[in-house]
C-alpha positions as CSV (number, residue, x, y, z in Angstrom):
1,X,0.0,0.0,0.0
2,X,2.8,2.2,0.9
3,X,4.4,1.7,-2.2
4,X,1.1,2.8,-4.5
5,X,0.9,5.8,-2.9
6,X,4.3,7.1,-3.3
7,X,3.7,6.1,-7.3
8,X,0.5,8.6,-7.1
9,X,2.2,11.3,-5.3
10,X,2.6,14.3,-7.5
11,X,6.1,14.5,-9.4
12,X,8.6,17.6,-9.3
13,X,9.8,18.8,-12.5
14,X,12.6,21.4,-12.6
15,X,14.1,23.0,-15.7
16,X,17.3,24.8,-16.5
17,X,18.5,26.7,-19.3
18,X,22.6,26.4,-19.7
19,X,24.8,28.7,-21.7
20,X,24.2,32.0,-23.5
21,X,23.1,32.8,-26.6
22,X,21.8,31.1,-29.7
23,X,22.8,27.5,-28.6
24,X,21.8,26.1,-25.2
25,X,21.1,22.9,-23.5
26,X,17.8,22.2,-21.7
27,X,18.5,20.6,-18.5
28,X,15.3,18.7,-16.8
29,X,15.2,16.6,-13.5
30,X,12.0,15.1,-12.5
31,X,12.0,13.8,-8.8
32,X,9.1,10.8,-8.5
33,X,7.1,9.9,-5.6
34,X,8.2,6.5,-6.2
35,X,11.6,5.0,-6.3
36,X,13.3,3.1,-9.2
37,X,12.7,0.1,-7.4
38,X,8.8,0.5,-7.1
39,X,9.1,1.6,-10.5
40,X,11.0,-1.6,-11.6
41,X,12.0,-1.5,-15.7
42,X,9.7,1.4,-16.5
43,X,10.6,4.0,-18.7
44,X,10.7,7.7,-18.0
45,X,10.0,10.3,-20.3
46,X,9.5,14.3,-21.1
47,X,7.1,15.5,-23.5
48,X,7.9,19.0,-24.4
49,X,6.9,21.6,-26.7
50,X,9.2,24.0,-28.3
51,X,7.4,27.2,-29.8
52,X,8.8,28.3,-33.2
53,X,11.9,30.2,-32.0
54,X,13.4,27.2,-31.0
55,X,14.3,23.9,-32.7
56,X,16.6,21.1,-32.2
57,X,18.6,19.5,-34.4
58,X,17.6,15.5,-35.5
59,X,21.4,15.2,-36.3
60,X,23.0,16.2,-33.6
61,X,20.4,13.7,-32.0
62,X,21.7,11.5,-33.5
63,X,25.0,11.9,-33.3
64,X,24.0,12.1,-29.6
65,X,21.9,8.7,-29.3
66,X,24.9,7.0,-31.1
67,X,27.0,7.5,-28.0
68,X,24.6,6.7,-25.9
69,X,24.4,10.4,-24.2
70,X,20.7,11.8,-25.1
71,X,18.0,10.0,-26.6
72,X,14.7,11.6,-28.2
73,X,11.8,11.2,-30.7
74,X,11.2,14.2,-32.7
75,X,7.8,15.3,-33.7
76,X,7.7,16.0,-36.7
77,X,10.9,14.4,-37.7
78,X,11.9,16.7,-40.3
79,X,13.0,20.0,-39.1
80,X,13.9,22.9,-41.0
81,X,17.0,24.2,-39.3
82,X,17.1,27.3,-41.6
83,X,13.9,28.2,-41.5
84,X,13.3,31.6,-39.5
85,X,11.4,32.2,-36.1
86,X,8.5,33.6,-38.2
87,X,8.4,30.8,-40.7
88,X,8.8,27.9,-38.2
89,X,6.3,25.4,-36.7
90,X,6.0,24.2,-33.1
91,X,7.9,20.8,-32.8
92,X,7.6,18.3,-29.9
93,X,9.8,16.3,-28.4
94,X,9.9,13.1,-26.2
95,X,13.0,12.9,-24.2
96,X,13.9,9.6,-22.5
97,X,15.1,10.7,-18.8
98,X,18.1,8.5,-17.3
99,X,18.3,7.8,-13.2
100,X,19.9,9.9,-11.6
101,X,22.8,8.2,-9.2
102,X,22.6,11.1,-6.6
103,X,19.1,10.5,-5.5
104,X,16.9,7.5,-5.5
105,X,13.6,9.1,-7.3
106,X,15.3,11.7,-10.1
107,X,15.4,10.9,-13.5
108,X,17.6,13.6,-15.7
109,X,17.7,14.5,-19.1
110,X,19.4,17.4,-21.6
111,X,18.3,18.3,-24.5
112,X,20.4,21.1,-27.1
113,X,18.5,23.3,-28.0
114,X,18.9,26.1,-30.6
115,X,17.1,29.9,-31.3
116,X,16.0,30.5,-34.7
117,X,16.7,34.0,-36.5
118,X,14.3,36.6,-35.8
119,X,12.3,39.8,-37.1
120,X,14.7,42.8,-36.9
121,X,13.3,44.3,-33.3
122,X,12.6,48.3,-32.7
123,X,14.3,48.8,-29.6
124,X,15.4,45.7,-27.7
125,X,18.0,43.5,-28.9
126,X,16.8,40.2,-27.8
127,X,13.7,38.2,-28.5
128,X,11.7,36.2,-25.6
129,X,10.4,33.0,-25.9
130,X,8.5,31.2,-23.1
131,X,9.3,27.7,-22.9
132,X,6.5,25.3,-20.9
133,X,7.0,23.1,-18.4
134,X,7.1,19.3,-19.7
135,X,4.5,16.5,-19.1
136,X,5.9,13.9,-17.5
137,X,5.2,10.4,-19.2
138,X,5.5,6.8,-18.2
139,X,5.4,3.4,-19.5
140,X,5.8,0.0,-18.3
141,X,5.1,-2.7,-20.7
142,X,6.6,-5.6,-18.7
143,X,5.9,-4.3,-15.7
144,X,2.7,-4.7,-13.5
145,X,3.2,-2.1,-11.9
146,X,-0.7,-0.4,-10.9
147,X,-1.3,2.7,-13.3
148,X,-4.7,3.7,-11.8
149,X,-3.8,7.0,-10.2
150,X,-2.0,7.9,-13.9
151,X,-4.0,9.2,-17.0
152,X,-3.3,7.0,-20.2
153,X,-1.8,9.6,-22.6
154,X,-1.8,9.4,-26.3
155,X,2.3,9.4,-27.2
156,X,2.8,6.8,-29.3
157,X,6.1,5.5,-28.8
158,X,8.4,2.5,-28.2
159,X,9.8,2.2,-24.4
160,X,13.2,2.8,-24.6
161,X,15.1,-0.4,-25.3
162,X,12.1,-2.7,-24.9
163,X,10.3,-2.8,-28.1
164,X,9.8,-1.2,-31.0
165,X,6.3,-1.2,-30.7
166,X,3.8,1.4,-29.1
167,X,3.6,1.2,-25.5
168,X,0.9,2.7,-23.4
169,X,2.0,5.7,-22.0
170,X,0.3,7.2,-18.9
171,X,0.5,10.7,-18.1
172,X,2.2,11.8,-14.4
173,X,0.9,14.4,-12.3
174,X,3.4,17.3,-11.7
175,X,4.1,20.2,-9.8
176,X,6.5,22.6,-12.0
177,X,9.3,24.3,-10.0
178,X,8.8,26.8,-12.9
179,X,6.0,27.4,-15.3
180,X,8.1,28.5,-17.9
181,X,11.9,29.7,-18.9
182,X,12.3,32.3,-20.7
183,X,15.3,31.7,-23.6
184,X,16.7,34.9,-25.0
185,X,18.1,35.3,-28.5
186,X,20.2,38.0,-29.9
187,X,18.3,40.0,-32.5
188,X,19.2,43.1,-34.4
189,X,17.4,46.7,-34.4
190,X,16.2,47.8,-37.5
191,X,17.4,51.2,-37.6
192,X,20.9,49.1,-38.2
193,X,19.3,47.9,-41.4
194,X,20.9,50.4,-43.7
195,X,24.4,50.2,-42.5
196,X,24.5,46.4,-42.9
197,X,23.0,46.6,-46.3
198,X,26.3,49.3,-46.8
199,X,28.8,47.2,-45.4
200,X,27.5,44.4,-47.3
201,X,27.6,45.8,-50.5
202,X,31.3,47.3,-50.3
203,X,32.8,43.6,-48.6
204,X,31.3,42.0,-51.6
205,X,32.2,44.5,-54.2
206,X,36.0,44.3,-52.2
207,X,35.9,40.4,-52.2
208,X,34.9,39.9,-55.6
209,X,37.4,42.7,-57.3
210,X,39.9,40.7,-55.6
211,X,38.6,37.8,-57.0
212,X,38.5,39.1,-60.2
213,X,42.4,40.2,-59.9
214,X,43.7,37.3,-58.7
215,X,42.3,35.5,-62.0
216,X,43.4,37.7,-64.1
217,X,46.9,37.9,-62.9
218,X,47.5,34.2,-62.3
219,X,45.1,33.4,-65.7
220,X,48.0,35.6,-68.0
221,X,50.9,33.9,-65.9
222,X,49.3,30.5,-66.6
Protein backbone atom coordinates (compact mmCIF):
# COMPACT_ATOMS: atom_id res chain seq x y z
CA UNK A 1 0.00 0.00 0.00
CA UNK A 2 2.76 2.18 0.95
CA UNK A 3 4.38 1.69 -2.19
CA UNK A 4 1.06 2.79 -4.45
CA UNK A 5 0.87 5.77 -2.87
CA UNK A 6 4.27 7.13 -3.30
CA UNK A 7 3.73 6.08 -7.26
CA UNK A 8 0.49 8.56 -7.09
CA UNK A 9 2.25 11.26 -5.28
CA UNK A 10 2.61 14.31 -7.51
CA UNK A 11 6.12 14.52 -9.40
CA UNK A 12 8.56 17.56 -9.33
CA UNK A 13 9.75 18.82 -12.49
CA UNK A 14 12.57 21.39 -12.59
CA UNK A 15 14.10 23.02 -15.68
CA UNK A 16 17.30 24.81 -16.45
CA UNK A 17 18.48 26.68 -19.28
CA UNK A 18 22.57 26.39 -19.72
CA UNK A 19 24.80 28.70 -21.73
CA UNK A 20 24.19 31.96 -23.52
CA UNK A 21 23.07 32.84 -26.60
CA UNK A 22 21.77 31.06 -29.68
CA UNK A 23 22.85 27.53 -28.60
CA UNK A 24 21.76 26.15 -25.18
CA UNK A 25 21.13 22.94 -23.54
CA UNK A 26 17.78 22.20 -21.70
CA UNK A 27 18.52 20.62 -18.45
CA UNK A 28 15.30 18.71 -16.83
CA UNK A 29 15.19 16.61 -13.49
CA UNK A 30 11.97 15.09 -12.46
CA UNK A 31 11.98 13.78 -8.82
CA UNK A 32 9.11 10.82 -8.48
CA UNK A 33 7.14 9.87 -5.58
CA UNK A 34 8.17 6.46 -6.19
CA UNK A 35 11.59 5.01 -6.31
CA UNK A 36 13.25 3.15 -9.16
CA UNK A 37 12.67 0.10 -7.39
CA UNK A 38 8.81 0.54 -7.09
CA UNK A 39 9.07 1.61 -10.49
CA UNK A 40 10.99 -1.65 -11.65
CA UNK A 41 12.03 -1.51 -15.71
CA UNK A 42 9.71 1.44 -16.50
CA UNK A 43 10.56 3.96 -18.75
CA UNK A 44 10.67 7.67 -17.97
CA UNK A 45 9.95 10.25 -20.33
CA UNK A 46 9.48 14.30 -21.05
CA UNK A 47 7.10 15.49 -23.52
CA UNK A 48 7.87 18.96 -24.36
CA UNK A 49 6.93 21.57 -26.75
CA UNK A 50 9.16 23.97 -28.33
CA UNK A 51 7.39 27.24 -29.78
CA UNK A 52 8.82 28.29 -33.23
CA UNK A 53 11.93 30.22 -31.99
CA UNK A 54 13.44 27.17 -30.95
CA UNK A 55 14.28 23.89 -32.66
CA UNK A 56 16.62 21.10 -32.18
CA UNK A 57 18.60 19.46 -34.44
CA UNK A 58 17.55 15.50 -35.54
CA UNK A 59 21.42 15.17 -36.34
CA UNK A 60 23.02 16.22 -33.58
CA UNK A 61 20.45 13.71 -31.97
CA UNK A 62 21.68 11.51 -33.52
CA UNK A 63 25.05 11.87 -33.27
CA UNK A 64 23.97 12.10 -29.64
CA UNK A 65 21.91 8.68 -29.35
CA UNK A 66 24.95 7.03 -31.13
CA UNK A 67 27.01 7.45 -28.04
CA UNK A 68 24.61 6.72 -25.90
CA UNK A 69 24.38 10.39 -24.24
CA UNK A 70 20.73 11.77 -25.13
CA UNK A 71 18.01 10.05 -26.59
CA UNK A 72 14.74 11.57 -28.16
CA UNK A 73 11.78 11.20 -30.69
CA UNK A 74 11.24 14.24 -32.68
CA UNK A 75 7.79 15.26 -33.68
CA UNK A 76 7.65 16.03 -36.65
CA UNK A 77 10.91 14.44 -37.68
CA UNK A 78 11.91 16.66 -40.33
CA UNK A 79 13.02 20.04 -39.05
CA UNK A 80 13.90 22.86 -40.96
CA UNK A 81 16.95 24.22 -39.27
CA UNK A 82 17.05 27.32 -41.59
CA UNK A 83 13.95 28.24 -41.51
CA UNK A 84 13.26 31.63 -39.47
CA UNK A 85 11.37 32.20 -36.15
CA UNK A 86 8.55 33.63 -38.22
CA UNK A 87 8.39 30.81 -40.73
CA UNK A 88 8.77 27.93 -38.21
CA UNK A 89 6.32 25.44 -36.68
CA UNK A 90 6.05 24.16 -33.12
CA UNK A 91 7.92 20.78 -32.79
CA UNK A 92 7.63 18.29 -29.91
CA UNK A 93 9.77 16.32 -28.44
CA UNK A 94 9.92 13.12 -26.16
CA UNK A 95 13.02 12.85 -24.21
CA UNK A 96 13.94 9.58 -22.51
CA UNK A 97 15.08 10.65 -18.81
CA UNK A 98 18.06 8.52 -17.29
CA UNK A 99 18.25 7.75 -13.18
CA UNK A 100 19.92 9.88 -11.56
CA UNK A 101 22.78 8.17 -9.16
CA UNK A 102 22.62 11.06 -6.58
CA UNK A 103 19.08 10.49 -5.52
CA UNK A 104 16.85 7.53 -5.48
CA UNK A 105 13.61 9.15 -7.27
CA UNK A 106 15.34 11.67 -10.08
CA UNK A 107 15.40 10.90 -13.47
CA UNK A 108 17.57 13.57 -15.72
CA UNK A 109 17.68 14.55 -19.13
CA UNK A 110 19.44 17.41 -21.55
CA UNK A 111 18.32 18.30 -24.48
CA UNK A 112 20.41 21.13 -27.14
CA UNK A 113 18.49 23.29 -28.03
CA UNK A 114 18.91 26.09 -30.58
CA UNK A 115 17.13 29.88 -31.28
CA UNK A 116 16.04 30.48 -34.65
CA UNK A 117 16.68 34.00 -36.51
CA UNK A 118 14.28 36.63 -35.80
CA UNK A 119 12.34 39.85 -37.08
CA UNK A 120 14.73 42.75 -36.86
CA UNK A 121 13.29 44.35 -33.35
CA UNK A 122 12.65 48.33 -32.70
CA UNK A 123 14.31 48.82 -29.64
CA UNK A 124 15.40 45.67 -27.71
CA UNK A 125 17.97 43.51 -28.87
CA UNK A 126 16.77 40.19 -27.80
CA UNK A 127 13.70 38.20 -28.46
CA UNK A 128 11.70 36.24 -25.61
CA UNK A 129 10.37 33.02 -25.88
CA UNK A 130 8.45 31.20 -23.08
CA UNK A 131 9.34 27.71 -22.93
CA UNK A 132 6.47 25.33 -20.92
CA UNK A 133 6.99 23.05 -18.40
CA UNK A 134 7.10 19.30 -19.66
CA UNK A 135 4.52 16.54 -19.12
CA UNK A 136 5.88 13.86 -17.54
CA UNK A 137 5.16 10.45 -19.15
CA UNK A 138 5.46 6.77 -18.18
CA UNK A 139 5.44 3.44 -19.51
CA UNK A 140 5.75 0.02 -18.27
CA UNK A 141 5.07 -2.68 -20.74
CA UNK A 142 6.64 -5.65 -18.73
CA UNK A 143 5.86 -4.30 -15.67
CA UNK A 144 2.70 -4.73 -13.47
CA UNK A 145 3.16 -2.15 -11.88
CA UNK A 146 -0.69 -0.44 -10.86
CA UNK A 147 -1.33 2.70 -13.34
CA UNK A 148 -4.67 3.71 -11.79
CA UNK A 149 -3.76 7.02 -10.25
CA UNK A 150 -1.99 7.87 -13.89
CA UNK A 151 -4.00 9.24 -16.98
CA UNK A 152 -3.33 7.00 -20.23
CA UNK A 153 -1.81 9.60 -22.59
CA UNK A 154 -1.83 9.44 -26.30
CA UNK A 155 2.33 9.43 -27.25
CA UNK A 156 2.77 6.82 -29.25
CA UNK A 157 6.11 5.53 -28.82
CA UNK A 158 8.38 2.55 -28.21
CA UNK A 159 9.82 2.16 -24.39
CA UNK A 160 13.24 2.76 -24.62
CA UNK A 161 15.06 -0.36 -25.32
CA UNK A 162 12.05 -2.72 -24.86
CA UNK A 163 10.34 -2.85 -28.06
CA UNK A 164 9.83 -1.16 -31.01
CA UNK A 165 6.26 -1.22 -30.70
CA UNK A 166 3.85 1.37 -29.10
CA UNK A 167 3.60 1.16 -25.53
CA UNK A 168 0.91 2.67 -23.39
CA UNK A 169 2.03 5.73 -21.95
CA UNK A 170 0.29 7.16 -18.93
CA UNK A 171 0.52 10.65 -18.11
CA UNK A 172 2.15 11.78 -14.39
CA UNK A 173 0.94 14.44 -12.32
CA UNK A 174 3.36 17.25 -11.66
CA UNK A 175 4.06 20.17 -9.83
CA UNK A 176 6.47 22.58 -12.01
CA UNK A 177 9.27 24.34 -9.96
CA UNK A 178 8.79 26.82 -12.86
CA UNK A 179 5.95 27.39 -15.34
CA UNK A 180 8.10 28.53 -17.92
CA UNK A 181 11.88 29.68 -18.86
CA UNK A 182 12.30 32.33 -20.68
CA UNK A 183 15.35 31.73 -23.58
CA UNK A 184 16.69 34.88 -25.01
CA UNK A 185 18.06 35.25 -28.50
CA UNK A 186 20.21 37.96 -29.89
CA UNK A 187 18.31 39.97 -32.47
CA UNK A 188 19.19 43.13 -34.42
CA UNK A 189 17.44 46.70 -34.44
CA UNK A 190 16.20 47.81 -37.53
CA UNK A 191 17.42 51.17 -37.59
CA UNK A 192 20.92 49.12 -38.22
CA UNK A 193 19.27 47.94 -41.42
CA UNK A 194 20.88 50.42 -43.73
CA UNK A 195 24.40 50.20 -42.51
CA UNK A 196 24.49 46.39 -42.86
CA UNK A 197 23.02 46.57 -46.31
CA UNK A 198 26.31 49.34 -46.77
CA UNK A 199 28.78 47.17 -45.41
CA UNK A 200 27.51 44.41 -47.27
CA UNK A 201 27.59 45.83 -50.53
CA UNK A 202 31.25 47.25 -50.33
CA UNK A 203 32.78 43.60 -48.61
CA UNK A 204 31.34 41.98 -51.64
CA UNK A 205 32.20 44.49 -54.21
CA UNK A 206 35.96 44.33 -52.22
CA UNK A 207 35.89 40.41 -52.24
CA UNK A 208 34.93 39.88 -55.61
CA UNK A 209 37.36 42.68 -57.33
CA UNK A 210 39.89 40.75 -55.58
CA UNK A 211 38.59 37.78 -57.02
CA UNK A 212 38.52 39.07 -60.22
CA UNK A 213 42.45 40.20 -59.87
CA UNK A 214 43.67 37.32 -58.73
CA UNK A 215 42.26 35.54 -61.99
CA UNK A 216 43.44 37.74 -64.08
CA UNK A 217 46.90 37.89 -62.92
CA UNK A 218 47.51 34.24 -62.33
CA UNK A 219 45.05 33.36 -65.68
CA UNK A 220 47.95 35.59 -68.05
CA UNK A 221 50.95 33.94 -65.95
CA UNK A 222 49.31 30.49 -66.62
Amino acid sequence: VLGAQAVCEDAVVTQQLLQEGFHRDLLLQVKLGATREDLGRCTVAARTRLPPGIYVDPYELASLQRHNFTKALVIPDAVDVEAPEYLAAELVVLLYMTPDPQCSKCFTATLPMHGRYHRPAENNGAALVALKSPEILICCCDNHLSTECWKPSDMEAACLGRSSDPCQWYSVKHKPVNEELIMQIPVGLRQHGFLVCVMTLLATALCSSMILTAACRYGRSS
